[in-house]
C-alpha positions, 0 to 999 in steps of 0.5 A: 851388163850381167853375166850368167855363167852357165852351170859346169856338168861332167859325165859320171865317169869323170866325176868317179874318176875325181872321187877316186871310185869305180863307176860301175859301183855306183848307183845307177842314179850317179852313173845316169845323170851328169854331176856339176862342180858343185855337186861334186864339191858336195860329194867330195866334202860331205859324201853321201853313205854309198861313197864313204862305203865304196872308197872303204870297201871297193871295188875300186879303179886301178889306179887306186889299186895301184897305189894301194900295193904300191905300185904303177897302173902297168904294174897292175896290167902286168901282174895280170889284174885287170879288174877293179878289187875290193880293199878285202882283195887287196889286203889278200893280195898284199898278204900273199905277196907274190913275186910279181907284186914283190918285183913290182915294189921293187922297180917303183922304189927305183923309179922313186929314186930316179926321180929324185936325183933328176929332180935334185940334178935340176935344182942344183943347175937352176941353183948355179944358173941363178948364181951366173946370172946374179954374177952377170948381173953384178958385172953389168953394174 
């Protein structure tokens, strides 16, 4: 019996969404076609000019903006940038830092923080649950 596996295609905006870049900057051919798992793969692994220029220089999507100021999706929106921009945008935005961008840094070091103690808070009681059940299990023996 043989199998054939049908080929696996995403739409273009999936496939930017993967690679990190803005749709709209791409070129038409990309935002036309839909790109299989192997293209994918080929783009992510050896990508073609337009895509080592475009991660480079933007525009980009914002969660790559985000993460490039160091701060959430609804930290963009709430700073009012609601459109993709360029590395050179963001290099200007971070030089100014204005107080929005300031207070923004500032609540994703707390979220940080929390994070981090609730993820500590779960490995310490995963930790005294494992020695329960080591002790229950000593005693059932």
């Amino acid at each position: 019996m043989t199998s054939h596996q049908s080929t696996q295609t995403m739409k273009p905006a999936t496939a930017a969404k993967k690679l990190g870049v803005f749709l709209e900057a791409t070129p038409a051919e990309f935002q036309e076609g839909v790109v299989s798992r192997t293209e994918l793969s080929t783009l992510q692994t050896d990508p073609p000019q337009w895509l080592t220029d475009l991660r480079a220089n933007g525009p980009h999507p914002r969660p790559v903006v985000a993460a490039k100021l160091g701060i959430s999706i609804s930290g963009l929106a709430r700073g009012g940038v609601a459109d993709a921009l360029t590395t050179e945008q963001i290099e200007a935005l971070k030089a100014e830092a204005p107080e929005w961008l300031k207070a923004e840094r500032a609540t994703q070091v707390d979220v940080r923080k929390e994070t981090a103690r609730i993820k500590e808070l779960h490995a310490e009681k995963a930790a005294k649950d494992a020695a329960k059940d080591a002790e229950r299990t000593d005693q059932d023996s």
